[in-house]
N, C-alpha and C positions, 0 to 999 in steps of 0.2 A: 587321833585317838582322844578319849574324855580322860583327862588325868586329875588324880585328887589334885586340891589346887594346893595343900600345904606343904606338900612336896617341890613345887618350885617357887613358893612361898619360904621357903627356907634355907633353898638355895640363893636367893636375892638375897636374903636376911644376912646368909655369912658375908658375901661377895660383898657386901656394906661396912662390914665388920674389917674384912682383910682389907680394903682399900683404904683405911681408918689406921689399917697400921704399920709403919715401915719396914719393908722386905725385901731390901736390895740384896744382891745376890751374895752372900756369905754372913746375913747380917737376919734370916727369916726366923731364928727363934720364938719369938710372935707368933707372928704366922702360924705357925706351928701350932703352938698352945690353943691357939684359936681352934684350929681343924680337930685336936683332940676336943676339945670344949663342942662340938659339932657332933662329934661320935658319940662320945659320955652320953648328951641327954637324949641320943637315940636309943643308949645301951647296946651298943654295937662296940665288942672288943676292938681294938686297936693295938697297936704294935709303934715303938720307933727307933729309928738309928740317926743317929746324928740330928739334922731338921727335917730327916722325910718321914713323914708319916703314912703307915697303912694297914690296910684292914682285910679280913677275908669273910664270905658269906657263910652263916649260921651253919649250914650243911655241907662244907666242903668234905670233900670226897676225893683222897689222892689217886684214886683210882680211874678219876674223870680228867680231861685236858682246863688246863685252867687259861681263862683269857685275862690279860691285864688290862687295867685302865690306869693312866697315869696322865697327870699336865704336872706345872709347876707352881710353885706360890714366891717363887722370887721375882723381881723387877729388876728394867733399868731403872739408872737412875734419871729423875723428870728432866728434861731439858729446857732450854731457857725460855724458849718460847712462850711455854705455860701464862695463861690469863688466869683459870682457877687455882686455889688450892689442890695438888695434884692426893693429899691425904685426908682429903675432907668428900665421902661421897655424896656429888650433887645430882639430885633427881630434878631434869627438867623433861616433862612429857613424860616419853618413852625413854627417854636417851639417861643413862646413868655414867653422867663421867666420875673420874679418877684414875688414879695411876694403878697400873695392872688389871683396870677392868676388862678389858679387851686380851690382854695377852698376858697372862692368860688365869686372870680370874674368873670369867665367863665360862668357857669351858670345864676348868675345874672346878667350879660349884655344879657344873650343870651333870658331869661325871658323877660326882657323890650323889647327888638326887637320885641320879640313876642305878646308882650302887645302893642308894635305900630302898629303892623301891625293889630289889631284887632281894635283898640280905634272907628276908625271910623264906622266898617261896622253896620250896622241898622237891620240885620236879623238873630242875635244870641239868641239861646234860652235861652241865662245865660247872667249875668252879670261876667264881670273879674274885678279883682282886684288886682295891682301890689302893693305890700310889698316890699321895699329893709328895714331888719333892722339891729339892731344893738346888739350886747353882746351876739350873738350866741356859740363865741369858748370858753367863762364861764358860760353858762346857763342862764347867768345875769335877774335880773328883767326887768330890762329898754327898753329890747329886744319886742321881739312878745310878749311877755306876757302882757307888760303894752299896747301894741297896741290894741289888739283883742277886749276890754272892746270898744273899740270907732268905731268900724267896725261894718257891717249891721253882718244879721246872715250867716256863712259861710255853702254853702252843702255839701264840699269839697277843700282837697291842694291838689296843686303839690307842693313839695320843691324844689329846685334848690340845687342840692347837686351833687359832680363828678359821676359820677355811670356809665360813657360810655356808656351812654344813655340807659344801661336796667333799668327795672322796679322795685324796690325798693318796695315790698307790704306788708311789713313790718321790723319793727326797734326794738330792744332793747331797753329796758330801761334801767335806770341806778340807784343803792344805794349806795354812796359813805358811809359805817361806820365807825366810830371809837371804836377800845375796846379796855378797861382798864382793866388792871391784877392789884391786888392789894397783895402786901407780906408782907413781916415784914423785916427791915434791919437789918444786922448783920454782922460783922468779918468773912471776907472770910477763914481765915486763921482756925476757928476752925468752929462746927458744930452748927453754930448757922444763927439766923433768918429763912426766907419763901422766897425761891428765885421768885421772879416774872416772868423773862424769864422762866424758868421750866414748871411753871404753865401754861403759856402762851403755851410755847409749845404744850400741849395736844390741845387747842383750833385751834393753826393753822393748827396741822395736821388735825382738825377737813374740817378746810376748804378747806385746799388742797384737801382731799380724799372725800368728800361729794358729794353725787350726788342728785341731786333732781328728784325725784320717776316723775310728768311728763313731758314728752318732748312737745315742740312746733310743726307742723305740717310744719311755716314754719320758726322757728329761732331756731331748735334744740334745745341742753341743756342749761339750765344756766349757767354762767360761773361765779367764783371769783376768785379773785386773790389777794392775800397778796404783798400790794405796798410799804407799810413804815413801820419803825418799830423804836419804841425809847424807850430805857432804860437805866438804871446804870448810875454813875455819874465820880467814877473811882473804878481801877481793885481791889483793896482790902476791896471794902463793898459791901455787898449783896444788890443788888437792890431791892426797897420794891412796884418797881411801872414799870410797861411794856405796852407800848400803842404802836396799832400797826392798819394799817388800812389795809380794804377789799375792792378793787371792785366789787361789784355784777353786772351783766349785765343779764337783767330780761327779759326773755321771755311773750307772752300773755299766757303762762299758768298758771302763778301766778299774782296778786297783788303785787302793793310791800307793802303791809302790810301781806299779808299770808306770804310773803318770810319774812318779818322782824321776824314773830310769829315762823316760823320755826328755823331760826336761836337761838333764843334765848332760845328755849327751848332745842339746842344740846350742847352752850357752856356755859362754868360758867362763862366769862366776861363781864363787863358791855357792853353792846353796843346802839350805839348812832349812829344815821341816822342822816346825816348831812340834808338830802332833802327828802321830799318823793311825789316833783313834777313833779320829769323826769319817767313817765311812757313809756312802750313799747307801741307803733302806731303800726297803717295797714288798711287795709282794704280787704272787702269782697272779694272774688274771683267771687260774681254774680255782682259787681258794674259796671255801663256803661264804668268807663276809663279804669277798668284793661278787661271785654269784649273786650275794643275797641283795647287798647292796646296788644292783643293779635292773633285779624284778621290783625293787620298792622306787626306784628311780630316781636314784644319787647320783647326780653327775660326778666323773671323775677324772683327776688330771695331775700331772706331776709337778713337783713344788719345788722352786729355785730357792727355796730357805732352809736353813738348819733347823732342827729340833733336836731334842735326846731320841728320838728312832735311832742317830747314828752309833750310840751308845748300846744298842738292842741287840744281841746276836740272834734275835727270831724275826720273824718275819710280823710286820708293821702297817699300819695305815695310820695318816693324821685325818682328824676329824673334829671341828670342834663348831660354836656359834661366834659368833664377828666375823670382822673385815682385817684377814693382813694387815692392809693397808693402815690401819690404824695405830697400828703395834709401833711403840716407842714416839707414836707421835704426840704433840702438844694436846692438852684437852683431850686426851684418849678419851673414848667410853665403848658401852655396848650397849645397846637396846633389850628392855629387858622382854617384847616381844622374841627377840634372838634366843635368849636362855631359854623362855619358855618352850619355844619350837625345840631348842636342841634337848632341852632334856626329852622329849615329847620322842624325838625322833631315835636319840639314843636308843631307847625304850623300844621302842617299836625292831629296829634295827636285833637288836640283842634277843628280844623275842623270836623274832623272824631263823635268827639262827639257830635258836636252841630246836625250834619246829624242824630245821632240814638236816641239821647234824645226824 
């Protein structure tokens, strides 16, 4: 489609602005001001709680279903690798690096374009609602969560997430656990105490080697994985205590409380769920965006990564410009041909549904 060009002429403009200023995750205050600063010289009302900020189109209508658009404006933090300035945005070519260009400033600049270019028109059968928040890369409360309570009822999101603009129709959840071995300590030296690693040992082979009986249709198996481990205090006493933690990454074919029930009834250590509110997301395959999303010909597929979807109690798709791959790496960028496709497609996409609705 021919789009005015100051439309993602201005989405570049902020995404320069936000990588310029530091947004680690409980720390986006900035940030923030910036996004209102974004809205103001549109003259687009604006709304905020905490660091999220959001807006609703000129004509909203409680009477219409309202679709959310949401990414985040927080970061990791850069890691050591970094060659550039990770708060300095550098344009080489096409390629715009800096920290959170890619994940996920790309997408949410490219979401507000799209949110401007809609604010005004008078003949949408929905209402939209532009979200940028906050505390996404720690699950944080402060984030979407504590937003959602003060928003109308949602019928659906997009998330604003890299995905090279396919279709995202479902996500992972996530159970971060801790389990404790408990032993008896004793003189390494002769045959005494209850080694804790030992014991421990049978349980992680438990999780290494486990498979859970069923699969996802479209996010395959479950996956864990043994991230940390701590025990013994030094090499001549038998450690009496081994804690060690799991990632579980949770398909919709379990709960994470049937997966907690399963687990617990295979190993002998205590275990302890740090969370049990990052649920796996998706949506239908008969719903109008992924229809729609399909006669326009968006590829689509399920995503072994968290987002805030898990945080949504509606049904969801990620969708955003960049490469995963890029996300939290050295040197991040995104191309600013990417932005311009995704707002381009947004657009196109959000049309297409307001036509079949």
């Amino acid at each position: 489609m021919i789009l005015d060009k100051t439309i993602s002429e201005g989405a570049i403009t902020l995404l320069k602005k936000l990588i310029s200023i530091p947004s680690l995750s409980r720390q986006e205050e900035q940030t923030a001001y910036a996004i209102e600063e974004f809205f103001r010289e549109r003259n687009i009302p604006f709304s905020r709680h905490l660091n999220n900020v959001w807006a609703r189109n000129q004509f909203f209508d409680k009477e219409k279903p309202t679709i959310l658009l949401n990414s985040h404006h927080d970061t990791v933090k850069p890691n050591a690798s970094y060659t550039k300035d990770p708060f300095v945005p550098i344009l080489e070519g096409d390629k715009l690096f800096g920290l959170g260009s890619n994940d996920a400033g790309g997408p949410l600049v490219s979401l507000m374009a799209a949110f401007e270019y809609f604010f005004y028109k008078s003949d949408l059968k929905f209402n939209l609602i532009l979200a940028a928040t906050a505390e996404e890369e720690i699950s944080g409360k402060n984030g979407i969560e504590a937003l959602l309570p003060k928003l109308p009822d949602i019928a659906f999101g997009i998330v604003g997430e890299p995905t090279s603009m396919d279709l995202s129709v479902a996500e992972k959840g996530l159970l971060v656990l801790d389990c404790k071995v408990k032993g008896k300590p004793g003189h390494a030296a002769r045959e005494e105490g209850e080694n804790a690693i030992y014991k421990a040992m049978t349980d992680m082979e438990w999780f290494r080697t486990f498979r859970f009986p069923k699969k996802s249709a479209t996010l395959g198996e479950m996956k864990m994985s043994l991230t940390v481990i701590q025990a013994g205090a030094q090499h001549n006493v038998v450690p009496d205590e081994c804690n060690f933690t799991v990632d579980v990454r949770v398909t919709d074919a379990y709960s994470l409380e049937e997966t907690i029930e399963i687990i617990k009834k295979n190993v002998s250590c205590e275990v302890m769920p740090r969370s049990i509110r990052l649920n796996s997301s998706g949506i239908s395959k008969k719903h109008v965006l992924v229809k729609t999303a399909g006669k326009l010909g968006f590829k689509t597929y399920g995503s072994p990564t968290l987002s805030d979807q898990a945080l949504m109690p509606f049904e969801t798709v990620k969708l955003g410009p960049g490469e995963s791959s890029r996300s939290h790496s050295a040197d991040e960028y995104i191309l600013l041909s990417e932005i311009k496709n995704g707002v381009s497609k947004y657009i196109v996409l959000l049309e297409s549904i307001n036509n079949n609705y």
